[in-house]
N, CA, C and O atoms as a GROMACS GRO file, in nm:
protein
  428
    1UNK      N    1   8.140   8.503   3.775
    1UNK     CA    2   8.205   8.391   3.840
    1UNK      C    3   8.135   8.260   3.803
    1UNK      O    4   8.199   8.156   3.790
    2UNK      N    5   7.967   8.269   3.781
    2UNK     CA    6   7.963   8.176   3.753
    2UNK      C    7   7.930   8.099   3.612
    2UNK      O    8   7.881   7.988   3.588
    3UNK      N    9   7.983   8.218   3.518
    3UNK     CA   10   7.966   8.141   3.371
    3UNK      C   11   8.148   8.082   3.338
    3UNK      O   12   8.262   8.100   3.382
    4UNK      N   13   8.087   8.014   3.248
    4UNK     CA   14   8.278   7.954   3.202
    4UNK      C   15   8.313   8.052   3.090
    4UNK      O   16   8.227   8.076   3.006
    5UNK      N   17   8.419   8.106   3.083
    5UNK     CA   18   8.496   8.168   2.966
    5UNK      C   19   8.555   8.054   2.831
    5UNK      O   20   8.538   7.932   2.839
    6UNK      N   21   8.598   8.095   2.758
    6UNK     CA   22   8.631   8.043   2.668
    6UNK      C   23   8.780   8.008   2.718
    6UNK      O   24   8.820   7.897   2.683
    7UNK      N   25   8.864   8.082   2.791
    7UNK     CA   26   9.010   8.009   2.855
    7UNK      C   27   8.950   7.897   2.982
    7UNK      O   28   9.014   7.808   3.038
    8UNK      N   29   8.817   7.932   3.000
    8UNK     CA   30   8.847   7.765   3.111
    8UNK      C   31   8.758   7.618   3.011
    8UNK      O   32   8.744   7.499   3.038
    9UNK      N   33   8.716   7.700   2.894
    9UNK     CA   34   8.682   7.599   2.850
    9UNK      C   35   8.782   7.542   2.746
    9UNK      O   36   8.749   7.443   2.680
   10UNK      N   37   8.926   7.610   2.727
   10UNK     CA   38   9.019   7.542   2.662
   10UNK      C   39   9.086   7.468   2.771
   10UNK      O   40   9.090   7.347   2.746
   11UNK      N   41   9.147   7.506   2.901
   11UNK     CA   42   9.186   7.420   2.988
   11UNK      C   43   9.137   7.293   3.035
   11UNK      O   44   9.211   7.208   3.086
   12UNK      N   45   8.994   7.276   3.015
   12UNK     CA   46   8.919   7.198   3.093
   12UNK      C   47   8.986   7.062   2.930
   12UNK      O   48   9.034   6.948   2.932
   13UNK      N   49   8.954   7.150   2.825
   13UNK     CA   50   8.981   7.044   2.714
   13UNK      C   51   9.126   7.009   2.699
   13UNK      O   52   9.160   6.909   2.636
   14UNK      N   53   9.202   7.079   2.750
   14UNK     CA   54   9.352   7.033   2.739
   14UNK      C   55   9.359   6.909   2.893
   14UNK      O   56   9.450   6.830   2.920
   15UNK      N   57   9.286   6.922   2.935
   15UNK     CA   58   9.314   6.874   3.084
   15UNK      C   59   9.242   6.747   2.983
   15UNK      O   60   9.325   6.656   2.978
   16UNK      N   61   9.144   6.717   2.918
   16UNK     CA   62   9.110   6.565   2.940
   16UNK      C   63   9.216   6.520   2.808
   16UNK      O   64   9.274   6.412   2.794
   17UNK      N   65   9.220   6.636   2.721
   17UNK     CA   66   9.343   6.568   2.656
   17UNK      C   67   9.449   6.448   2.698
   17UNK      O   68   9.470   6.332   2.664
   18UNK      N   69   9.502   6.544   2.789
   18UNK     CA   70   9.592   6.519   2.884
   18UNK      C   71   9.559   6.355   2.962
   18UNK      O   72   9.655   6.295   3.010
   19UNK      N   73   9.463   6.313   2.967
   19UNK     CA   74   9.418   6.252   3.090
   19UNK      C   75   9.381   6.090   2.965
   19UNK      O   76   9.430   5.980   2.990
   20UNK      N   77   9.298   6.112   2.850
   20UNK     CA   78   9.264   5.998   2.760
   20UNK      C   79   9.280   6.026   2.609
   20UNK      O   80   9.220   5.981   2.511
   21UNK      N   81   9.420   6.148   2.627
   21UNK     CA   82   9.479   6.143   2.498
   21UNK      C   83   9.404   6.101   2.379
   21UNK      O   84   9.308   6.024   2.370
   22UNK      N   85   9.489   6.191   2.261
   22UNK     CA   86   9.402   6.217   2.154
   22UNK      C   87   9.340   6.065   2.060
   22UNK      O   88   9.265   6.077   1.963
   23UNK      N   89   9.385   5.940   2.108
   23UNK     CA   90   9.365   5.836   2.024
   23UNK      C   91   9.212   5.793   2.102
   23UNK      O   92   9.104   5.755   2.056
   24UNK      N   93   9.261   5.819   2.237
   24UNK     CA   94   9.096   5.703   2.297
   24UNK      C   95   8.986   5.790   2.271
   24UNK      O   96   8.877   5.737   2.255
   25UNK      N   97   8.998   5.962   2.261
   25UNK     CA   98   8.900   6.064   2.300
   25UNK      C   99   8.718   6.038   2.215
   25UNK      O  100   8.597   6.041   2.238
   26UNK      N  101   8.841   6.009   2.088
   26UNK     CA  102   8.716   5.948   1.948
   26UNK      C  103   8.650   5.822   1.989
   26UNK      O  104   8.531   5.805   1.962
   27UNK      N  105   8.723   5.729   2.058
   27UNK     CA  106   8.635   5.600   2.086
   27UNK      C  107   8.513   5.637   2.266
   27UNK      O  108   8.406   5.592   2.308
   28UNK      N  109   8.593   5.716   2.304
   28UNK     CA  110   8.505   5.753   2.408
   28UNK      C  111   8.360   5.842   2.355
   28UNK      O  112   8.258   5.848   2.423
   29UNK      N  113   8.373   5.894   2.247
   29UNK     CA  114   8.302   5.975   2.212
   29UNK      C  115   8.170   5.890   2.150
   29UNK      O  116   8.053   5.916   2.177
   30UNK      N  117   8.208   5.800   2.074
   30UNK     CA  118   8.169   5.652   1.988
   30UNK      C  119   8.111   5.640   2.122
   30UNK      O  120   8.014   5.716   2.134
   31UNK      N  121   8.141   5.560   2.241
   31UNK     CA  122   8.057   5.514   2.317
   31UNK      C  123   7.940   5.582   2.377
   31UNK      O  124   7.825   5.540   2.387
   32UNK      N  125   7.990   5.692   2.413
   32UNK     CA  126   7.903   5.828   2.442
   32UNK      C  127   7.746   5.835   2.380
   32UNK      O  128   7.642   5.859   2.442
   33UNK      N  129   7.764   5.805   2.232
   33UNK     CA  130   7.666   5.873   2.120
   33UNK      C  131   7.588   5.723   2.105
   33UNK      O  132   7.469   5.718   2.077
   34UNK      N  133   7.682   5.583   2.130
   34UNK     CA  134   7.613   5.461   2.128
   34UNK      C  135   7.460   5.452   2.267
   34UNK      O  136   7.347   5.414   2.237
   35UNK      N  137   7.498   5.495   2.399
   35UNK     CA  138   7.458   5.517   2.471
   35UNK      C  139   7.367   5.623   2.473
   35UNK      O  140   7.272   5.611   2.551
   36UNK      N  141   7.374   5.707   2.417
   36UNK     CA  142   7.243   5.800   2.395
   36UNK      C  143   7.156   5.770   2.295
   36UNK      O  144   7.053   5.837   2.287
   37UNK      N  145   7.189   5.638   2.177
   37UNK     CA  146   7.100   5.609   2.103
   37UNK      C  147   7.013   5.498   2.134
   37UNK      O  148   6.904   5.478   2.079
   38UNK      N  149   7.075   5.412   2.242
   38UNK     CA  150   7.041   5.284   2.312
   38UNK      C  151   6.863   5.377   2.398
   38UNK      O  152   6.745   5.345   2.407
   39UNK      N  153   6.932   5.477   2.436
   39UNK     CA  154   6.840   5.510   2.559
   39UNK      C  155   6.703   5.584   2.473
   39UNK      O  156   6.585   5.580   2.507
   40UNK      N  157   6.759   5.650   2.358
   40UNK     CA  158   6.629   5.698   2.285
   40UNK      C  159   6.515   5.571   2.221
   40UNK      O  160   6.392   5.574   2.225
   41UNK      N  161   6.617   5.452   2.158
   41UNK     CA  162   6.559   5.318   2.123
   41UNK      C  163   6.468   5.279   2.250
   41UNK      O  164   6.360   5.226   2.226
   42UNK      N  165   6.508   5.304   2.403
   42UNK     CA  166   6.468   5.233   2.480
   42UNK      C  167   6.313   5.283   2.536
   42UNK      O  168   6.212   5.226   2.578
   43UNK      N  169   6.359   5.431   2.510
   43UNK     CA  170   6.233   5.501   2.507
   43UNK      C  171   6.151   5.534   2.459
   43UNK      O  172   6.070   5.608   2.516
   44UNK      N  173   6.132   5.478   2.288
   44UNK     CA  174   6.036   5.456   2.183
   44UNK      C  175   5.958   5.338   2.198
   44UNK      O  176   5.838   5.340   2.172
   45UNK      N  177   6.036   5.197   2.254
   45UNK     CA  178   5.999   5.057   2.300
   45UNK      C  179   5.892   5.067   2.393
   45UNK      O  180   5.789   5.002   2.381
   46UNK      N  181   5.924   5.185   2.530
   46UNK     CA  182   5.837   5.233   2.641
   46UNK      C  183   5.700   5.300   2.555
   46UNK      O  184   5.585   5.270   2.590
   47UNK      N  185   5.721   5.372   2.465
   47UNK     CA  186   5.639   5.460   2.471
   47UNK      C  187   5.540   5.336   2.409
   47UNK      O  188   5.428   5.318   2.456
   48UNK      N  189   5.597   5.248   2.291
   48UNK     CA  190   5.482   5.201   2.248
   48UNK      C  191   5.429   5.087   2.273
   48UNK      O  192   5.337   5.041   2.206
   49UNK      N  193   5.481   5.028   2.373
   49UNK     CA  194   5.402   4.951   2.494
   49UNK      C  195   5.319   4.985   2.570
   49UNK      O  196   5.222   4.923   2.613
   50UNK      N  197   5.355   5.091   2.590
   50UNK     CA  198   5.254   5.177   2.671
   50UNK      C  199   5.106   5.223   2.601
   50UNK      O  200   4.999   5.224   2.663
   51UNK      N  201   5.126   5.264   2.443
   51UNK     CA  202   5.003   5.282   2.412
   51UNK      C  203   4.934   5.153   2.372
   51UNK      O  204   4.811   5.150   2.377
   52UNK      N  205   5.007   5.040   2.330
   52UNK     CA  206   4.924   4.894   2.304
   52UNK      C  207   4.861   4.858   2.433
   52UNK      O  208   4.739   4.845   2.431
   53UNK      N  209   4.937   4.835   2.570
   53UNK     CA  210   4.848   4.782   2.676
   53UNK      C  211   4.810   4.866   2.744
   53UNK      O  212   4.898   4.896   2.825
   54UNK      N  213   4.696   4.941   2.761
   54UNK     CA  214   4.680   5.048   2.839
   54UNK      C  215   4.646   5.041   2.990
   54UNK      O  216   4.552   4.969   3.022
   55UNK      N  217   4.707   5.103   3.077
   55UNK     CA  218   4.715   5.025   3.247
   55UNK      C  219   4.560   5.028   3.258
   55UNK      O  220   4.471   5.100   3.213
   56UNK      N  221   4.570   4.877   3.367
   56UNK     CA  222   4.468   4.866   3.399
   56UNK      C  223   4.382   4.950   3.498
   56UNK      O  224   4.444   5.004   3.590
   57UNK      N  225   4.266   4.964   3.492
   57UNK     CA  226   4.204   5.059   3.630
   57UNK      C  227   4.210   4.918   3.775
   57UNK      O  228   4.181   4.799   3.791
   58UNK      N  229   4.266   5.028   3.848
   58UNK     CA  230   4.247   4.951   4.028
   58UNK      C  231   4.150   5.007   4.074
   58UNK      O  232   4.111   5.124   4.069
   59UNK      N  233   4.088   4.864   4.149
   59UNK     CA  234   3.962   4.924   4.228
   59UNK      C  235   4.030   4.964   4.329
   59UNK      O  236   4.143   4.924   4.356
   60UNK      N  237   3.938   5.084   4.422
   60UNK     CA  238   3.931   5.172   4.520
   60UNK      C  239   3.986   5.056   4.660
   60UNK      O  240   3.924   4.951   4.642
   61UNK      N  241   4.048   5.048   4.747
   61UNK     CA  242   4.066   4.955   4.863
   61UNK      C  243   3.934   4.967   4.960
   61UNK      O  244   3.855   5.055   4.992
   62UNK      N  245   3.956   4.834   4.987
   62UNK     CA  246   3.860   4.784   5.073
   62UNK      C  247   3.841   4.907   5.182
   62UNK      O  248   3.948   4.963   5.205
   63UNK      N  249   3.728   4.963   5.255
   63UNK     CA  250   3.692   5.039   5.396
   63UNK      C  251   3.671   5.173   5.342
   63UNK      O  252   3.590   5.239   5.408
   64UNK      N  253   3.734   5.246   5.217
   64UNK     CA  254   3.758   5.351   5.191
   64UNK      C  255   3.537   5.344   5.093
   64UNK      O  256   3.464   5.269   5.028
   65UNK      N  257   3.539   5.492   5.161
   65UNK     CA  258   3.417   5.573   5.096
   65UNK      C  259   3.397   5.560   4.951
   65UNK      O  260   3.509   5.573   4.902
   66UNK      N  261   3.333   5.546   4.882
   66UNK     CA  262   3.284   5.533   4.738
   66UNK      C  263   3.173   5.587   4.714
   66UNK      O  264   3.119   5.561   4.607
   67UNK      N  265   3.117   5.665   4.795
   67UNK     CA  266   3.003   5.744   4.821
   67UNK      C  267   3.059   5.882   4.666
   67UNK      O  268   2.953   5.915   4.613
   68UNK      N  269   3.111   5.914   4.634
   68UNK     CA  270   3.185   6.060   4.600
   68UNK      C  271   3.204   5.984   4.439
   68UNK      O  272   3.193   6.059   4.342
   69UNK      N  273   3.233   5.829   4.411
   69UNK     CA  274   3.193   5.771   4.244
   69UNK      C  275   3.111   5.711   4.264
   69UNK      O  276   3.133   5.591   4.248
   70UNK      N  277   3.003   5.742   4.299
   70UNK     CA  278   2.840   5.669   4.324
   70UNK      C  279   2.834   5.595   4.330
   70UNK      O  280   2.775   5.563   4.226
   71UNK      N  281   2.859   5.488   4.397
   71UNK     CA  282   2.845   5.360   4.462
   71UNK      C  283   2.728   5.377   4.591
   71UNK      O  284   2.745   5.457   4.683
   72UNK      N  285   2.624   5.300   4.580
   72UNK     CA  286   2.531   5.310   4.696
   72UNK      C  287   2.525   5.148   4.770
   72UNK      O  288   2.424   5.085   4.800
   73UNK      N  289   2.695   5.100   4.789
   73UNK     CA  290   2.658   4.963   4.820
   73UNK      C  291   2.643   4.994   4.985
   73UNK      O  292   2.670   5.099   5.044
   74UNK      N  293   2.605   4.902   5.026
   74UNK     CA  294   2.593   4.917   5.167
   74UNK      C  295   2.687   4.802   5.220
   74UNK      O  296   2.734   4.696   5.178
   75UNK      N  297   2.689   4.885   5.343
   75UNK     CA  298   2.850   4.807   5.446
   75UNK      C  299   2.844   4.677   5.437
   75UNK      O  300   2.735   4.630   5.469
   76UNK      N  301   2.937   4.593   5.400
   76UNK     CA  302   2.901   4.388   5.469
   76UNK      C  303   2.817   4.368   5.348
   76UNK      O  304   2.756   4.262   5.356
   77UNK      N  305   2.784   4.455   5.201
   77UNK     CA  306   2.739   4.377   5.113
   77UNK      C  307   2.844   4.331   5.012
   77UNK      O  308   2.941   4.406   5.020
   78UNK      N  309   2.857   4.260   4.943
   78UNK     CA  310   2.948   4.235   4.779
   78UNK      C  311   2.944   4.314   4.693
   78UNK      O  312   2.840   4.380   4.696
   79UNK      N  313   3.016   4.341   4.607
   79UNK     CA  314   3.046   4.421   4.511
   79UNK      C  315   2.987   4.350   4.390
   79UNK      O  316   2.962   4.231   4.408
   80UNK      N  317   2.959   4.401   4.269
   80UNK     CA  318   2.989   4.282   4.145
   80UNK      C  319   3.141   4.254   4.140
   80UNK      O  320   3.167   4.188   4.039
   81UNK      N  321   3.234   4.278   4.204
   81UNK     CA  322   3.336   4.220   4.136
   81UNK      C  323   3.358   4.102   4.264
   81UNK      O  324   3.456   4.028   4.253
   82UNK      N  325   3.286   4.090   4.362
   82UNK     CA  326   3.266   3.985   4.494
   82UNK      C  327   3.344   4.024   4.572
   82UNK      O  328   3.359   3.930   4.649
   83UNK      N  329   3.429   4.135   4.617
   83UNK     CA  330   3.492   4.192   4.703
   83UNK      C  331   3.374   4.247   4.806
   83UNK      O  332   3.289   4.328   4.770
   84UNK      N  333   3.383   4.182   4.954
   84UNK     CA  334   3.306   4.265   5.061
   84UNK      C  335   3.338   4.388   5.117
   84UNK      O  336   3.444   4.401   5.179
   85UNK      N  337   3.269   4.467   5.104
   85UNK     CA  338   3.299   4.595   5.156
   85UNK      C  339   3.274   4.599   5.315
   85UNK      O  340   3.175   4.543   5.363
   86UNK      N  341   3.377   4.675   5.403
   86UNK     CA  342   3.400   4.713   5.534
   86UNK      C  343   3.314   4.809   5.571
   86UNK      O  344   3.264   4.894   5.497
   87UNK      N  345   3.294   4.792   5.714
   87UNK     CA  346   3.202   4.908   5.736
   87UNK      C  347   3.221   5.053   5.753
   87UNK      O  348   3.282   5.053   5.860
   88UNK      N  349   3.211   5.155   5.726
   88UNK     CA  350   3.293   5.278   5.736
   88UNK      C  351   3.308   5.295   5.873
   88UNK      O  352   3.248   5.252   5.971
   89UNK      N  353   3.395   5.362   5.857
   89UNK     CA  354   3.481   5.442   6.045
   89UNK      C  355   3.313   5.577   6.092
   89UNK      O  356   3.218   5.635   6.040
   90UNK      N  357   3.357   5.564   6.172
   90UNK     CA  358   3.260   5.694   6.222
   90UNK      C  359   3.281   5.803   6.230
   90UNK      O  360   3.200   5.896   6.231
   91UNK      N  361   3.447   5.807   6.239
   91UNK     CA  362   3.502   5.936   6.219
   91UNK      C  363   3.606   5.925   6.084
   91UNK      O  364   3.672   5.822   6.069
   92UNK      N  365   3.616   6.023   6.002
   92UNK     CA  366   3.751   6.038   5.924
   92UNK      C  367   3.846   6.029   5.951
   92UNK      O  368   3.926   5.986   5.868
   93UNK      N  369   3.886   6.063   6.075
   93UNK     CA  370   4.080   6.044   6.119
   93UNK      C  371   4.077   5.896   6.134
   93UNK      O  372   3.972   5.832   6.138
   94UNK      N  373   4.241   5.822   6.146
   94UNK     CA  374   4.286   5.728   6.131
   94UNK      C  375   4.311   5.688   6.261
   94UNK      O  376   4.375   5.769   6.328
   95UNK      N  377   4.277   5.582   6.318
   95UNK     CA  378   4.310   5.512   6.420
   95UNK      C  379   4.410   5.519   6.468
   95UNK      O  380   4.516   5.491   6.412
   96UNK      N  381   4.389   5.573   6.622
   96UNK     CA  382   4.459   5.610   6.681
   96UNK      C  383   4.540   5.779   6.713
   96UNK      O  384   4.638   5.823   6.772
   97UNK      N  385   4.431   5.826   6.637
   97UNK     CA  386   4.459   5.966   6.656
   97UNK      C  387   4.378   6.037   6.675
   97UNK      O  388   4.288   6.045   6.591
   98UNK      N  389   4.378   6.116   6.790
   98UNK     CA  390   4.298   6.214   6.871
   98UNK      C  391   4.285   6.392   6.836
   98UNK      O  392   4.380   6.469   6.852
   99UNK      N  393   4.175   6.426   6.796
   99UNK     CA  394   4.148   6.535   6.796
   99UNK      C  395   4.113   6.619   6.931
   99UNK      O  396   4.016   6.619   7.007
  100UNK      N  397   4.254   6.704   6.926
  100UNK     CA  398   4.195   6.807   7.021
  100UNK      C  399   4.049   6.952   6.971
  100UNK      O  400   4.013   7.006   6.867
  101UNK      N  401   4.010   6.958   7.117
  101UNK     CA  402   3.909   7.074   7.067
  101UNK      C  403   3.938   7.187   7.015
  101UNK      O  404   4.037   7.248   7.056
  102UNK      N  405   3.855   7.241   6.913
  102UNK     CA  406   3.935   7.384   6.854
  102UNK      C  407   3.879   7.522   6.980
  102UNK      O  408   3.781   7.551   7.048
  103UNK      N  409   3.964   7.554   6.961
  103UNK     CA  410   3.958   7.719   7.066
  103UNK      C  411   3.883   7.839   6.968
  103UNK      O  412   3.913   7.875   6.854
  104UNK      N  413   3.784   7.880   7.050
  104UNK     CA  414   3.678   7.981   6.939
  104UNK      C  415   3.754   8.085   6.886
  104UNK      O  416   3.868   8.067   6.928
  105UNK      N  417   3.751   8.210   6.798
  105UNK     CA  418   3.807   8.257   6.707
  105UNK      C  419   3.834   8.404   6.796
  105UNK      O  420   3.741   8.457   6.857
  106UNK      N  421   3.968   8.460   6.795
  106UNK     CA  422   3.939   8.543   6.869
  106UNK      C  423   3.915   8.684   6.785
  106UNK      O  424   3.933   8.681   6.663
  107UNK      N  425   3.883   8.780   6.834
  107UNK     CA  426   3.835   8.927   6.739
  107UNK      C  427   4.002   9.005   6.763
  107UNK      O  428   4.027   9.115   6.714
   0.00000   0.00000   0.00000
């Protein structure tokens, strides 16, 4: 049921026959093949922009740990790049959210 036979794949072609007749079918086809060459052009343009400017690195946001790419700045000092760093949270969860206690493990 769900492959096509060769009789629904003649119907399906008589049906667009039918629908943009045999004169436009060739110019639809022309546009078709224009449009898939536009998009391969468009994606050679991408690719090699992409390898000339290579993205820049972003620094890490302000408050977040840097402990883990070795950074030993300390809280409220400057960076070399003059960005002040925040003081870390005391806990890992995000403000405003409460940890309940865990219940011991049962056997």
């Amino acid at each position: 049921m769900g492959s096509m036979s060769l009789m629904h794949w003649l119907v399906v072609l008589a049906i667009i026959l039918v629908l943009f007749g045999a004169g436009k079918l060739p110019r639809v086809m022309g546009d078709f093949a224009k449009g898939i060459k536009a998009f391969k052009a468009g994606m050679k343009e991408e690719d090699e922009t992409a390898e000339a400017n290579p993205p820049a690195q972003v620094p890490p946001p302000a408050g977040t740990s840097t402990a883990a790419a070795g950074s030993t700045t300390a809280p409220g000092a400057t960076t070399a790049q003059g960005a002040a760093t925040a003081a870390a949270p005391a806990s890992a969860t995000p403000a405003g959210v409460t940890e309940r206690p865990r219940e011991p493990a049962r056997s």
